[in-house]
TORKOL-970105 format. One line per field, with one value per residue (C-alpha): x, y, z; residue number from 1; residue in three letters. Coordinates in steps of 0.001 Angstrom, whole numbers, padded with zeros to 6 digits. Layout:
# residues N
X X,...
Y Y,...
Z Z,...
n NUM,...
res ALA,...
This chain:
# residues 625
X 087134,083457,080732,078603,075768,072174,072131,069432,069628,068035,070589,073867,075992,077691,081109,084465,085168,082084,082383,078459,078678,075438,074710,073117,069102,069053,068607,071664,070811,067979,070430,072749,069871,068536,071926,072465,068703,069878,073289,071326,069277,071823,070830,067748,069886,073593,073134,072072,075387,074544,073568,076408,076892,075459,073510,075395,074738,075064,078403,079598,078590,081041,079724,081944,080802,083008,080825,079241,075796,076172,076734,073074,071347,072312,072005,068576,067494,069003,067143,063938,064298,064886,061718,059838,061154,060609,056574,056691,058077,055676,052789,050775,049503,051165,049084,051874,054380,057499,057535,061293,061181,057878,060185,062890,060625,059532,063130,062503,060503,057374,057456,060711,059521,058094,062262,063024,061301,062319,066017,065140,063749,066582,068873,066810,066798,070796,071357,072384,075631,075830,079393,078001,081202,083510,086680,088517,086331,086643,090451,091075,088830,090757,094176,092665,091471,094379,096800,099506,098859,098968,102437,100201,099762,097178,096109,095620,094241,092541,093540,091259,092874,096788,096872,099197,101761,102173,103406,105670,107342,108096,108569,111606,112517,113088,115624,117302,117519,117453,118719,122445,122068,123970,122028,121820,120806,118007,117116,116637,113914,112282,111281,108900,107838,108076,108347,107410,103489,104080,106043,103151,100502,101832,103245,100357,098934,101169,101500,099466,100804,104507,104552,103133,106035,108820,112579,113812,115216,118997,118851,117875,121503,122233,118868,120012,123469,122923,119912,122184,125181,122799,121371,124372,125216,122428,122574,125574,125144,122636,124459,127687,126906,125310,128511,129087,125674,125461,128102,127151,123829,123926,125887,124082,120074,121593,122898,119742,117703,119363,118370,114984,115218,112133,108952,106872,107568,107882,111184,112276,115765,114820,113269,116267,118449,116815,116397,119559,121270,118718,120182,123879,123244,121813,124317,126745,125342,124208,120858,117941,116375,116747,114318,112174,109136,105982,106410,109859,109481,106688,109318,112791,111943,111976,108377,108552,110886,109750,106358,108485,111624,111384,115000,116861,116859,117344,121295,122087,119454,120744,119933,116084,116000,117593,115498,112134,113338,114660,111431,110939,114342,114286,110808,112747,115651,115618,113669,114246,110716,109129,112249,112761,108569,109284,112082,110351,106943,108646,111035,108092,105882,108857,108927,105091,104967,107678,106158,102546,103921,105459,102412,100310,097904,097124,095294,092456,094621,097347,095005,094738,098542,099122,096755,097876,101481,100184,098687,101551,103680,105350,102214,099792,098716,097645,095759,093966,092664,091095,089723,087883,086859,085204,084150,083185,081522,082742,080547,082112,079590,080665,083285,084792,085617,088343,091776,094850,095701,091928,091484,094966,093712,090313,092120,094433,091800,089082,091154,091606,093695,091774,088490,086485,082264,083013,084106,082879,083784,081047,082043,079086,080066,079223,082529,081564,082737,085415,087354,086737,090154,089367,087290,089507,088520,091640,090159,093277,092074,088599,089658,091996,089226,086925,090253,090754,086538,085989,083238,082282,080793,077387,075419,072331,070163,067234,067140,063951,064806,064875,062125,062779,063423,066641,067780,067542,069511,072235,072392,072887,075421,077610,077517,078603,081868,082468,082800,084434,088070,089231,087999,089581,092800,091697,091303,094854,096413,094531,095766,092900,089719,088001,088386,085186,082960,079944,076691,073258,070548,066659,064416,061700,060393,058664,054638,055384,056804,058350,055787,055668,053072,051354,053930,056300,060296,062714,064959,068146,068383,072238,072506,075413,076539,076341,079091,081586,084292,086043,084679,087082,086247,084509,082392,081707,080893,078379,076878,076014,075071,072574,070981,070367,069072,066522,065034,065046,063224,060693,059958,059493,057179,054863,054119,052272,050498,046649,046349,046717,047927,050383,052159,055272,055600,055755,052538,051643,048211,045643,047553,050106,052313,053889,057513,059460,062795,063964,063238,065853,070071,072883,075458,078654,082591,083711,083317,083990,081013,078565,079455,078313,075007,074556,074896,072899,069858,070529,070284,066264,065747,066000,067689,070343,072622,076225,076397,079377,083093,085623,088339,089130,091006,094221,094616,095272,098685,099617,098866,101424,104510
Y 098086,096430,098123,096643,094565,095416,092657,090252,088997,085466,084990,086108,083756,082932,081751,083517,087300,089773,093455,094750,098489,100258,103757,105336,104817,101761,098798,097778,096323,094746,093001,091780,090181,088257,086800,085790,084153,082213,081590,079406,077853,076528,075084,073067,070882,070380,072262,075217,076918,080027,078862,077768,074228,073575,075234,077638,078467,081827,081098,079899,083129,086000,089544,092533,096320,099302,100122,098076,099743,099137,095565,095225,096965,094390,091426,092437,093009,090007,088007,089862,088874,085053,085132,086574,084240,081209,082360,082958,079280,078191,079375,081067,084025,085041,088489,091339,088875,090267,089319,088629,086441,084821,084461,082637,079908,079273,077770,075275,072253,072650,069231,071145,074110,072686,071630,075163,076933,075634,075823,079834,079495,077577,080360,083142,081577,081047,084766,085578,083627,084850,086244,089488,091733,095302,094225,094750,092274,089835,090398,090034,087025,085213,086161,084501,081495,080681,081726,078795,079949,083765,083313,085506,084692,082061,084509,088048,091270,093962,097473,099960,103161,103121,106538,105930,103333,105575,108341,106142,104960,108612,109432,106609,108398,111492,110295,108218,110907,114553,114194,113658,116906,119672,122907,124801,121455,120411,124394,123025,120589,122416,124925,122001,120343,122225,118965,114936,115445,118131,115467,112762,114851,114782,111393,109869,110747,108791,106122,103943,105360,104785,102112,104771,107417,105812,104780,105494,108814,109151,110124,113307,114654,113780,114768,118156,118570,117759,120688,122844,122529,122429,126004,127031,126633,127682,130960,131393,131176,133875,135919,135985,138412,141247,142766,143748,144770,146885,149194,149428,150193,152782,155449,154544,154905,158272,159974,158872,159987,163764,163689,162571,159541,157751,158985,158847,158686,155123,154753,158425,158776,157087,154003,153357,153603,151610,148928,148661,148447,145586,144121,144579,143481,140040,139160,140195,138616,134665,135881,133991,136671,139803,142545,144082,144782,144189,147365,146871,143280,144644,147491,145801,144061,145046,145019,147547,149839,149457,151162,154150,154679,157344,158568,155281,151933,150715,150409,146507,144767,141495,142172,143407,139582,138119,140268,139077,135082,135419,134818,131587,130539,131569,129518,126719,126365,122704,121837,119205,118938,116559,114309,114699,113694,110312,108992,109237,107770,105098,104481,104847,102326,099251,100350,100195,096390,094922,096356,094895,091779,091648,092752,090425,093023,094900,098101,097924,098877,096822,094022,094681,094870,091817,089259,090679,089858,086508,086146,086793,085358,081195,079590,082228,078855,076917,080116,081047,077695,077492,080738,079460,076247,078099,081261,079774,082738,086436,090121,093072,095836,099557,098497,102082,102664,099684,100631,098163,096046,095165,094288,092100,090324,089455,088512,086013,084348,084286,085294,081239,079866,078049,079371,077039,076498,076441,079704,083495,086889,089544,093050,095626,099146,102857,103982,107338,107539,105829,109112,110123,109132,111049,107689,104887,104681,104696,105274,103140,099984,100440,100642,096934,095662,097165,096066,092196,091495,092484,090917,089630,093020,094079,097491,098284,100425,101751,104522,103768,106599,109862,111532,110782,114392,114779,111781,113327,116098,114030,111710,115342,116745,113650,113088,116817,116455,112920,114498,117912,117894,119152,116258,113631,112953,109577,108938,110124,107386,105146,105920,107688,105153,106206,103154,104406,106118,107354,105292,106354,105507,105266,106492,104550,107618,109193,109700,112919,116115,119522,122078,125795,128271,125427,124631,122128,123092,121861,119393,121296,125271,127009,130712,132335,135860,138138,140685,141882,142241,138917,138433,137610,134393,135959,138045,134947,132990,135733,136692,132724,132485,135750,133722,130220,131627,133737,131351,128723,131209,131888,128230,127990,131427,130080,126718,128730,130792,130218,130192,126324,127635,129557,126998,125263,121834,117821,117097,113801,113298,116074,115958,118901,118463,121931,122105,121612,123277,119561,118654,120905,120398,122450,120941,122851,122510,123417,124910,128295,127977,126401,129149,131627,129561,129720,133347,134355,131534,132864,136815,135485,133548,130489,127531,125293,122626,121977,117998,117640,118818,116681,119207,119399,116701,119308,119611,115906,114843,113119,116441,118396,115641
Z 069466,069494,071042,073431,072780,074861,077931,078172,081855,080680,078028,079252,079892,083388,082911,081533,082661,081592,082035,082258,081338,083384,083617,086798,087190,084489,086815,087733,091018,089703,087388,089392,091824,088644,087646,091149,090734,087830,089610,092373,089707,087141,083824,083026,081105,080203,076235,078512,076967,079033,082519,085046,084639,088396,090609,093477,097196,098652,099818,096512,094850,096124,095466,096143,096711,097702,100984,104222,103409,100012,100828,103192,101018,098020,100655,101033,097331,096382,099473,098404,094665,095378,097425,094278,092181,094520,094392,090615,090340,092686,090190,092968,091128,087672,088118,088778,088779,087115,083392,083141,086206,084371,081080,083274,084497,080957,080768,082655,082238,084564,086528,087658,088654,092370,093033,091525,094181,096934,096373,095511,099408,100780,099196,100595,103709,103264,102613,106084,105116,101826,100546,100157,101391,100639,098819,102116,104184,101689,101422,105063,105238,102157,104517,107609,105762,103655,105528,104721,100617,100967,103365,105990,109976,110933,113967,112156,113676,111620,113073,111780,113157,112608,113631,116882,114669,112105,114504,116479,112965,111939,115078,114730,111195,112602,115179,112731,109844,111435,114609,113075,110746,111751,112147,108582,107581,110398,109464,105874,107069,109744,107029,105946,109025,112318,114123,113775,114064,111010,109327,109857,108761,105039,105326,106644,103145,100708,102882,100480,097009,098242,095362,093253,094230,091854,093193,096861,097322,098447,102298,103635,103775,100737,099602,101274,100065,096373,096253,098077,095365,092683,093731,094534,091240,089380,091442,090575,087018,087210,089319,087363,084764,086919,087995,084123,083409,086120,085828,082370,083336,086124,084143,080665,082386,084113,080746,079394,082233,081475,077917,078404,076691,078581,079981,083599,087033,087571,086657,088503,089744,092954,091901,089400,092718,094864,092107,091002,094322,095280,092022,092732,096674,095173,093155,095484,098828,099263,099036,096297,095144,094841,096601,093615,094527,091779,089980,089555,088423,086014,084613,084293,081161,077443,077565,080151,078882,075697,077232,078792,076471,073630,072481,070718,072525,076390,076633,077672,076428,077642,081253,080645,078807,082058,084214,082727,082718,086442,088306,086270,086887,090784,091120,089424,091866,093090,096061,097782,099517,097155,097150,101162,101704,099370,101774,104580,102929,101348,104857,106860,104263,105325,108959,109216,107213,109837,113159,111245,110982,114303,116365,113569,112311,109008,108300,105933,102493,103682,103080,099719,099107,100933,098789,095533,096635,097735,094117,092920,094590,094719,095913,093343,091509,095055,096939,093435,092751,096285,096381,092921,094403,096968,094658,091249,090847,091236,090505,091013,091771,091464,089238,087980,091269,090933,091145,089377,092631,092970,089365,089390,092783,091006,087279,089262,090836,087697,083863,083609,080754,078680,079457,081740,082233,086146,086049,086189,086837,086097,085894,086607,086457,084983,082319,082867,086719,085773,086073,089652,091117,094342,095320,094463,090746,088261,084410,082740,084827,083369,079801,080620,081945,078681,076482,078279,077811,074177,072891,076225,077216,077194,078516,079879,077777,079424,082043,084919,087017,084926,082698,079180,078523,080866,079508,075874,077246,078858,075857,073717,076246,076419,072135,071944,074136,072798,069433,070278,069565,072792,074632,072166,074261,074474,070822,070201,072957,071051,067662,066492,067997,070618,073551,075863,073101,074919,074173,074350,076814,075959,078957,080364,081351,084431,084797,086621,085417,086769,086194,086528,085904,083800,081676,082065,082507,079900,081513,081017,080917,080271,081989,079362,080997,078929,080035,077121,079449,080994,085215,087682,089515,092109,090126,088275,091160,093060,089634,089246,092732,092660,089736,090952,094038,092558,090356,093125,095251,092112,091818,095578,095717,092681,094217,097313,095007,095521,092022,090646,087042,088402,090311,090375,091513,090106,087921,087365,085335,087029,090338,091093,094572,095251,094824,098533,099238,099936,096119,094857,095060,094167,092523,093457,092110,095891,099143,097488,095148,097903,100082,097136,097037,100567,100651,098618,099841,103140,101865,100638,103697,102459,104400,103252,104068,102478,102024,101418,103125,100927,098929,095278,093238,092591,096498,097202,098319,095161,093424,094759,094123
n 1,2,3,4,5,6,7,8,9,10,11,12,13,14,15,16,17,18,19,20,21,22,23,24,25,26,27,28,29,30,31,32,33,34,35,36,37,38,39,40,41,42,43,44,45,46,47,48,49,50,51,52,53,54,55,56,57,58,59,60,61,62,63,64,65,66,67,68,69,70,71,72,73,74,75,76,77,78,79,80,81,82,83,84,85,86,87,88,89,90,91,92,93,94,95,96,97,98,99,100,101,102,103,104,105,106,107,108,109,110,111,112,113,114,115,116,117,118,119,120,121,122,123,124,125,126,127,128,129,130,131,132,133,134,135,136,137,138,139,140,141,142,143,144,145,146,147,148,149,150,151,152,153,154,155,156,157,158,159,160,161,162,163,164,165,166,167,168,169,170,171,172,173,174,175,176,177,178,179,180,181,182,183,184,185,186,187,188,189,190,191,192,193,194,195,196,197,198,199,200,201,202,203,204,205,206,207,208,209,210,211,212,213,214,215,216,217,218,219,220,221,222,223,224,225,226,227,228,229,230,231,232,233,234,235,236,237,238,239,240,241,242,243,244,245,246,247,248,249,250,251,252,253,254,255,256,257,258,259,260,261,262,263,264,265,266,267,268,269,270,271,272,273,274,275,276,277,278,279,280,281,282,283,284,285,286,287,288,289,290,291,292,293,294,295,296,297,298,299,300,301,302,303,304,305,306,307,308,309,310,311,312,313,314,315,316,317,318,319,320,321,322,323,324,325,326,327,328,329,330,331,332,333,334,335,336,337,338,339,340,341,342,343,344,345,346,347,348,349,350,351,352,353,354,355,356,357,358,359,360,361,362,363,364,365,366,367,368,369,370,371,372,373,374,375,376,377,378,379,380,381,382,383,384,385,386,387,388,389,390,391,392,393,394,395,396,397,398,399,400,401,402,403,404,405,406,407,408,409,410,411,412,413,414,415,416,417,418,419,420,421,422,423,424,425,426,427,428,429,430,431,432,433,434,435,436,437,438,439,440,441,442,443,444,445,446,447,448,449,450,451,452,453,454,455,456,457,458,459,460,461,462,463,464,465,466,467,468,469,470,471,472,473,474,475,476,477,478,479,480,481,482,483,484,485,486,487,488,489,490,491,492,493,494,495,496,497,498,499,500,501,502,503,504,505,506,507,508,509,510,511,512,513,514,515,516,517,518,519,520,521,522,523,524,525,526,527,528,529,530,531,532,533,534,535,536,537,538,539,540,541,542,543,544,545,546,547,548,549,550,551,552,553,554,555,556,557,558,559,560,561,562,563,564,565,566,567,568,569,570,571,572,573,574,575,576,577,578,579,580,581,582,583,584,585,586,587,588,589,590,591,592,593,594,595,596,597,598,599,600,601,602,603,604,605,606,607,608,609,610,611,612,613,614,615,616,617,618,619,620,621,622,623,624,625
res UNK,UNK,UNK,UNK,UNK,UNK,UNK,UNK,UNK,UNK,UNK,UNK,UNK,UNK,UNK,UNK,UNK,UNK,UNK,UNK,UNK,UNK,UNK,UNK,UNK,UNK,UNK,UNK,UNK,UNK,UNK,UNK,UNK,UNK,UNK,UNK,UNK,UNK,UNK,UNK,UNK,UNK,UNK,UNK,UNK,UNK,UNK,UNK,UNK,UNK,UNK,UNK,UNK,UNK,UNK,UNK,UNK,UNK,UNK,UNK,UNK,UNK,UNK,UNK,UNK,UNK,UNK,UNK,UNK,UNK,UNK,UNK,UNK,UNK,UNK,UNK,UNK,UNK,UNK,UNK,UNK,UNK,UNK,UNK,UNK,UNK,UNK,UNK,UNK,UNK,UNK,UNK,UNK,UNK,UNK,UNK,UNK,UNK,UNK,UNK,UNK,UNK,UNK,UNK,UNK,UNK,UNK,UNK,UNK,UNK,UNK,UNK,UNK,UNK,UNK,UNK,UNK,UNK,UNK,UNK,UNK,UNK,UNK,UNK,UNK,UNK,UNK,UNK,UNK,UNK,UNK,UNK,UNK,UNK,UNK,UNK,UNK,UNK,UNK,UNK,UNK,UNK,UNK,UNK,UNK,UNK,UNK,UNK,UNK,UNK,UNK,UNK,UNK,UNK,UNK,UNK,UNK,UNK,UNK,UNK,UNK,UNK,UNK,UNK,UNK,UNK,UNK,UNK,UNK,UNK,UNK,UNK,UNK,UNK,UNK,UNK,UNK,UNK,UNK,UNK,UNK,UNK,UNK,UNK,UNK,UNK,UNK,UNK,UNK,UNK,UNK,UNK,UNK,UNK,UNK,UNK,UNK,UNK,UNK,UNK,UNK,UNK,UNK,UNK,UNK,UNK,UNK,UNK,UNK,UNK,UNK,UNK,UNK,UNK,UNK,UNK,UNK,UNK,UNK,UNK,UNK,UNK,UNK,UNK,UNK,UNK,UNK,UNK,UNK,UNK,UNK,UNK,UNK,UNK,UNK,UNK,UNK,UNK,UNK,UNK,UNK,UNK,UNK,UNK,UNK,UNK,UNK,UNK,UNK,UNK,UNK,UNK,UNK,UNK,UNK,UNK,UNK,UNK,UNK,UNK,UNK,UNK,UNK,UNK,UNK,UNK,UNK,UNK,UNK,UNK,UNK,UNK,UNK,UNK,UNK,UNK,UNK,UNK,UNK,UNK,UNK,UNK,UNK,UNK,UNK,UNK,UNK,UNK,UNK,UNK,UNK,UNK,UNK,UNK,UNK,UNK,UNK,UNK,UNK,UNK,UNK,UNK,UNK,UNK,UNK,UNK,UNK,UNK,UNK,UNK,UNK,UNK,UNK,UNK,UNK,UNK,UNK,UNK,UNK,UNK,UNK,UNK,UNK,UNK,UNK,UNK,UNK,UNK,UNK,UNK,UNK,UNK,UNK,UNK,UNK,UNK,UNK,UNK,UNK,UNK,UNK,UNK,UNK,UNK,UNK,UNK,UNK,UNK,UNK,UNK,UNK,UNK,UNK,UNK,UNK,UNK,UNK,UNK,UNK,UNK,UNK,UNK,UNK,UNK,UNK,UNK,UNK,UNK,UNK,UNK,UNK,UNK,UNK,UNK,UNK,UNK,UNK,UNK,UNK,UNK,UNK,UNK,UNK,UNK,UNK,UNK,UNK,UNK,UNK,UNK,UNK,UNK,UNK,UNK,UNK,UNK,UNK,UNK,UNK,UNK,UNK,UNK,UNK,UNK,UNK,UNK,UNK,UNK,UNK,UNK,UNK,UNK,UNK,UNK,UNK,UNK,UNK,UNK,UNK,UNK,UNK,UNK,UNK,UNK,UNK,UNK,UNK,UNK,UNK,UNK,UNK,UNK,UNK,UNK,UNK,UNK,UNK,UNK,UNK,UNK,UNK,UNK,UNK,UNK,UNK,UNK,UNK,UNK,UNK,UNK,UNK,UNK,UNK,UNK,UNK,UNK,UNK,UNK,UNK,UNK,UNK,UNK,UNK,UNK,UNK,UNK,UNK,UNK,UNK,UNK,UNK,UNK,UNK,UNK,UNK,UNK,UNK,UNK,UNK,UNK,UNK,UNK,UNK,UNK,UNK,UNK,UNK,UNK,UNK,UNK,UNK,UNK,UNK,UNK,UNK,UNK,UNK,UNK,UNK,UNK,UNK,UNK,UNK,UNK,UNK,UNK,UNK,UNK,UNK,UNK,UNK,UNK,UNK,UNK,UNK,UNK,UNK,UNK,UNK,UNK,UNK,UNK,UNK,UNK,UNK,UNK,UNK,UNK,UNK,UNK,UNK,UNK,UNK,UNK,UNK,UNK,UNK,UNK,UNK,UNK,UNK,UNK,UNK,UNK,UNK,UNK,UNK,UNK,UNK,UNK,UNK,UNK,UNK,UNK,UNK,UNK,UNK,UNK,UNK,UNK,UNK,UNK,UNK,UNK,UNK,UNK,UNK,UNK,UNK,UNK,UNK,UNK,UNK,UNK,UNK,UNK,UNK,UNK,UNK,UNK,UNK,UNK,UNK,UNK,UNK,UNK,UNK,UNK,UNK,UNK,UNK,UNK,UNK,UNK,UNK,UNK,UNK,UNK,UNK,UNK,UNK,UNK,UNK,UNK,UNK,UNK,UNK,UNK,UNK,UNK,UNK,UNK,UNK,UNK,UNK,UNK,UNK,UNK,UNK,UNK,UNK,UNK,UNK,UNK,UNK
């Protein structure tokens, strides 16, 4: 797969699909406000091959972000970047000017340059009615405006808070389903959810990844009775032999027992009697499981009484086999809890569309699902070709946090067939957060997108925001894992080529540097423990924590010191300004961890605040299916 060639914002050019590849700190806002500069301009002439073959108005040029302050903060760097290049065009003052937006009016002839400016004002001026939007406000407004194409209502009401529908739909799924079970059954389910609130908490959920959840279940008493023959069965099966084993067993451990055959007191005359009668009432009784406690578990293996026995072998070596494969078997009984939760999410899902449609509203994801059906749908040719006539131009900010519906709505609209000048879609996005599901981003849509724009994708090289030391660092860190073997799953779905290889950043650099006691910190420091013996987690954790607090409160003691060479703070030329507790951050894995860090802050009387409250990926509701 080709690599991605360095972008020059003066020569890239604005039509087809483009997917911009920009890491964090290297100007990716500042980007996207000079292609929307030369956007409004268009080309100087028509062999401009790289300029949009006319000029654009703010509401010609949709740009899409994944939050509303993301979306005014963009408004207003874009506004504020017209109005510098409107002055640059005017000629005022080339002093400070910006030299790319100097290098831009060199493009153009300069008897054109008066016209130039003041459509650069007019847009500026226009930006209040820009189409600067999230995905879902754009979504909803392409429903409400094109309402006979997308097959939605002309009069449609966005309904932030579904929270009371959604209980009065499973509310409705519990009478229809449960209240017809008969008691063992309704038994089965209220082991799960103690009532309909229980029921919506979970369902609530996986509401939106119904489509994601695979075929419709059978019914929950079907659901019920096909788990209940199946462990019925498979009980069975393990039950049948014990009979057998056990009176082979009592007798054969007792003669044993007088001839000393085995050693200790953890398998004394009254253990053996109290374990094998909670063996022979389990597979005698209806019961799962049989009521061992650890130790026995532990000894009533051939590991076990291999550790004990002295004299000859165990007699029935068959059942210490079954005895040490039970608990996996036992944990693998079928439960019908995964299967019972898809019904009712997938029920629910239809339910919640035809009482939408019927009070004409939509929820904000809803949106989402509803123009990609439109786009897909009999009239997909009519809405997409409006939605271009009145979009020529599409960028996609933040784009590794796309997910597959997203990326289909905006290929429909903009991945024309043959190619066409009138036409762009401009991907901006970092690869390497591709990965955080948790936030909307899906890593397989990235690498489509990557896939669908080869040779059409460029990157931005240079990092303004970090010291050129912790990018060096970052740059080493990244190269290491991209070539260690244990993080080459990737290569091998891709036959052996790596299809997101990780590419270096140069650093601009930073005037100012993090200083202590006169020298200045390396930008990335590993603590290895040195303990022989493995830590638990929580020894891990508070042995971390103990560290990172210390040092923190070193760094923070030495930058009150009296004595300027012994300080600790940002240094930039002769000037030092002492290190602040608000200049330093934690980054944590969980609550667990931040708790640790707080702790042990708190236990030096330091002060700290926990940013953040969201749980870990592997506790999500799609996790546990």
């Amino acid at each position: 797969m080709s690599q991605p060639a360095p972008l020059n914002p003066l020569t890239l050019p604005l039509h087809g699909s483009r997917l911009i590849e920009a890491s964090a700190g290297t100007g990716k806002t500042f980007t996207i406000a000079l292609l929307y500069v030369r956007l409004v301009l268009g080309g100087q002439h028509s062999e401009d091959d790289s300029a949009f073959v006319r000029p654009l108005t703010p509401p010609e040029i949709l740009v899409v972000t994944f939050t509303n302050a993301a979306t005014q903060e963009l408004r207003e760097r874009i506004r504020h970047r017209l109005v510098e290049a409107a002055a640059v065009f005017r000629a005022i003052d080339d002093a400070g000017s910006d030299s790319l937006l100097i290098q831009l009016r060199e493009q153009y002839e300069e008897a054109t340059w008066p016209a130039c400016a003041r459509r650069l004002e007019l847009a500026a001026e226009w930006m209040d009615e820009a189409a600067v939007s999230t995905i879902h406000s754009w979504c909803y407004r392409m429903l409400r405006e094109h309402a006979f194409d997308s097959g939605s209502l002309f009069s449609l009401n966005l309904e932030n808070d579904q929270r009371e529908l959604e209980q009065e739909v499973v509310r409705d799924y519990w009478r229809t389903f449960y209240y017809p079970l008969d008691a063992d059954a309704l038994g089965s389910i209220t082991r799960y959810w103690k009532s309909p609130d229980k029921l919506h908490e979970d369902v609530r959920k996986l509401l939106h990844e119904s489509d994601a959840l695979g075929s419709q279940r059978p019914a929950p008493a079907d659901t019920l009775s096909a788990a209940e023959a199946e462990r019925s069965a498979t009980l069975g099966t393990l039950k049948a032999p014990w009979p057998a084993w056990l009176d082979e067993l009592v007798p054969a451990l007792e003669e044993a027992a007088k001839r000393k055959a085995f050693k200790g007191q953890s398998f004394n005359a009254k253990s053996r009697a109290s374990w094998l009668g909670a063996l022979r009432e389990w597979c005698e009784s209806d019961l799962e499981r049989p009521a061992l406690t650890p130790a026995a578990w532990k000894r009533l293996t051939p590991d076990g009484m291999a550790e004990i026995w002295k004299d000859g072998a165990p007699p029935c070596p068959a059942a210490w086999e079954a005895l040490a494969d039970m608990p996996a078997a036992l944990n693998a009984l079928p439960e019908p809890r995964n299967d019972l939760l898809i019904h009712a999410v997938q029920w629910c899902k239809l339910r919640m569309e035809r009482e939408q449609e019927r009070r004409a509203e939509m929820g904000p994801n809803d949106l989402l699902t509803h123009l990609d059906r439109a786009l897909q749908g009999p009239n997909k040719d009519a809405l997409a070709a409006q939605i271009l006539r009145q979009f020529p131009v599409a960028l996609i900010d933040e784009f590794q946090d796309t997910d597959p519906i997203q990326y289909r709505i905006f290929n429909a609209v903009y991945d024309v067939a043959p190619p066409r000048r009138d036409a762009a879609m401009l991907l901006i996005g970092d690869p390497k957060q591709a990965i955080y599901a948790f936030r909307g981003a899906d890593i397989f849509t990235y690498l489509q997108a990557r896939q669908d724009t080869a040779g059409r994708h460029v990157t931005l090289g240079t990092n303004f925001r970090s010291s050129r030391a912790m990018v060096e660092a970052v740059n080493h860190c990244f190269h290491y894992a991209d070539q260690h073997p244990a993080g080459a799953f990737l290569f091998r779905q891709s036959g052996g080529e790596n299809p997101l290889p990780f590419l270096s950043v140069a650093a601009k650099g930073r005037d100012e540097q993090l200083v202590h006691q006169g020298q200045p910190l390396p930008a990335m420091t590993l603590w290895p423990l040195t303990s022989e013996e493995p830590l638990s987690k929580t020894a891990y954790q508070t042995e971390m924590a103990e560290r990172c607090a210390s040092y923190m409160v070193e760094l923070l003691a030495a930058a009150q010191s009296g004595n300027k060479q012994g300080q600790s703070g940002f240094q930039k030329g002769d000037e030092l300004s002492p290190l602040k507790p608000s200049d330093m951050a934690v980054l944590v894995n969980g609550l667990l961890e931040a708790r640790a860090i707080r702790l042990a802050l708190a236990s030096r009387g330091v002060k700290s605040v926990y940013l953040s409250d969201h749980d870990k990926v592997f506790s999500s509701p799609m996790a546990k299916l």
